[in-house]
BAVODREN-104841 format. One line per field, with one value per residue (C-alpha): residue in one letter; x, y, z. Coordinates in nm, 2 decimals. Each point is the difference from the previous one (the first is absolute). Example, Ala and Ser with C-alpha at 12.3 -4.5 7.8 and 13.67 -1.06 7.14 Angstrom:
2
residuo A	S
u 1.23	0.14
v -0.45	0.34
w 0.78	-0.07
# end
This chain:
107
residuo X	X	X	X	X	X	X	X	X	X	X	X	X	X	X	X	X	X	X	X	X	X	X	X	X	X	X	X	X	X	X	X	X	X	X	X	X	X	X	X	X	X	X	X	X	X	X	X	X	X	X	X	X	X	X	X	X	X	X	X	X	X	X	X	X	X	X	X	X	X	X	X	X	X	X	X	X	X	X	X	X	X	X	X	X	X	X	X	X	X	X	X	X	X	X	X	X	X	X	X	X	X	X	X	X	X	X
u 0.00	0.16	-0.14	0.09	-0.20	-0.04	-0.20	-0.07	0.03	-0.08	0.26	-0.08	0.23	0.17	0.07	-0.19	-0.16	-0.42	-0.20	0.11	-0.17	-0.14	0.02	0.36	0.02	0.21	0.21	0.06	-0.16	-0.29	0.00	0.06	-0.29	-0.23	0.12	-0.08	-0.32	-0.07	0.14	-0.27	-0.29	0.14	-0.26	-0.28	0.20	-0.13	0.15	-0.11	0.14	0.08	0.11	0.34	-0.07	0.29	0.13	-0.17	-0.04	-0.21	0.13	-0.20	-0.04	-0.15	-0.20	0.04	-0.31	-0.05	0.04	0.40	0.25	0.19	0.18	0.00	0.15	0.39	-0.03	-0.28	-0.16	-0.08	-0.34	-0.25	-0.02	0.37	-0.05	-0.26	0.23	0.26	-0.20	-0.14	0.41	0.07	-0.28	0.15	0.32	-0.11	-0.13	0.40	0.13	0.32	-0.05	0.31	-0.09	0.20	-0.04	0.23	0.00	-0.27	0.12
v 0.00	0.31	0.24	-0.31	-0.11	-0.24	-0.34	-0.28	-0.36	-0.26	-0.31	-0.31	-0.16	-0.18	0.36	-0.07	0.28	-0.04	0.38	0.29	0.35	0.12	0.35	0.15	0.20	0.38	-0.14	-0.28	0.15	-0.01	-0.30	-0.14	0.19	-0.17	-0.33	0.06	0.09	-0.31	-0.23	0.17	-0.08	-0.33	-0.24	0.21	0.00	-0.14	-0.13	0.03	-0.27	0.05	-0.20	0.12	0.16	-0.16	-0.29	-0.29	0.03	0.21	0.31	0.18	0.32	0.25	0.24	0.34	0.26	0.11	-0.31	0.01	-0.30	0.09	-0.34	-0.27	-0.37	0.02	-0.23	-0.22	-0.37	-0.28	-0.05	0.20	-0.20	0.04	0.39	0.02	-0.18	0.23	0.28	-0.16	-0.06	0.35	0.11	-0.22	0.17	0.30	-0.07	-0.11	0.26	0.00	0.00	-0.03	0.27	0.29	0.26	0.13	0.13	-0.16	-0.22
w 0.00	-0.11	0.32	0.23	0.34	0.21	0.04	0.31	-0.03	0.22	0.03	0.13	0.24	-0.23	-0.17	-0.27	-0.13	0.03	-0.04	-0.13	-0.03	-0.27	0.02	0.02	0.32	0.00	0.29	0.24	0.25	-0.21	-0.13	0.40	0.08	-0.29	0.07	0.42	-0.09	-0.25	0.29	0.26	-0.24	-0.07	0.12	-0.19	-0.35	-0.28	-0.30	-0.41	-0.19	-0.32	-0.32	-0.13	-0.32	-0.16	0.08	0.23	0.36	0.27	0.17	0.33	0.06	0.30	-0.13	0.23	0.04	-0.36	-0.14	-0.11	0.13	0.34	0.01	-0.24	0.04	-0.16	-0.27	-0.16	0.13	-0.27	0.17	0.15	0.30	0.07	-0.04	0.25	0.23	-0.05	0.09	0.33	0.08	-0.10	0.29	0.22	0.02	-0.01	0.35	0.13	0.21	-0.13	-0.40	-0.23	-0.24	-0.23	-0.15	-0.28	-0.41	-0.16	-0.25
# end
């Protein structure tokens, strides 16, 4: 991105690299404070599960108040079943108190 910015992901604790945000964030700060208040509403989230447009496979995605992603699953699933149980691990760990997350460039 030419300006720059920031995004959050969320590792698992094998380090393996499960939501990221969708929006890019201004600064870390911000992008700490967006992901703090996606972990608060964690057991309330709910995901839309999409087919990827190209390819094969399923990809999640929380919709925030008007409707645009505010975190979306890091890659895609081969079957919709497997998405949805990514999403219920990704809300899961949002509820650990000590999350292994970043933030950094998005890439």
């Amino acid at each position: 991105m030419a300006g720059g910015g920031f995004r959050w992901q969320l590792k698992a604790p094998n380090g393996r690299v499960v939501a990221v945000s969708s929006p890019v964030y201004e600064s870390a700060a911000e992008a700490e404070r967006a992901f703090a208040e996606l972990a608060a509403a964690g057991p309330t989230l709910v995901a839309r599960i999409t087919h990827v447009r190209e390819g094969i496979g399923w990809n999640w995605a929380v919709p925030g108040v008007r409707g645009n992603p505010v975190a979306r699953s890091s890659r895609a699933y081969e079957r919709y079943a497997t998405c949805q149980n990514a999403f219920r691990r990704f809300v899961a760990l949002l509820a650990k108190p000590d999350l292994p997350t970043g933030s950094g460039p998005p890439r």
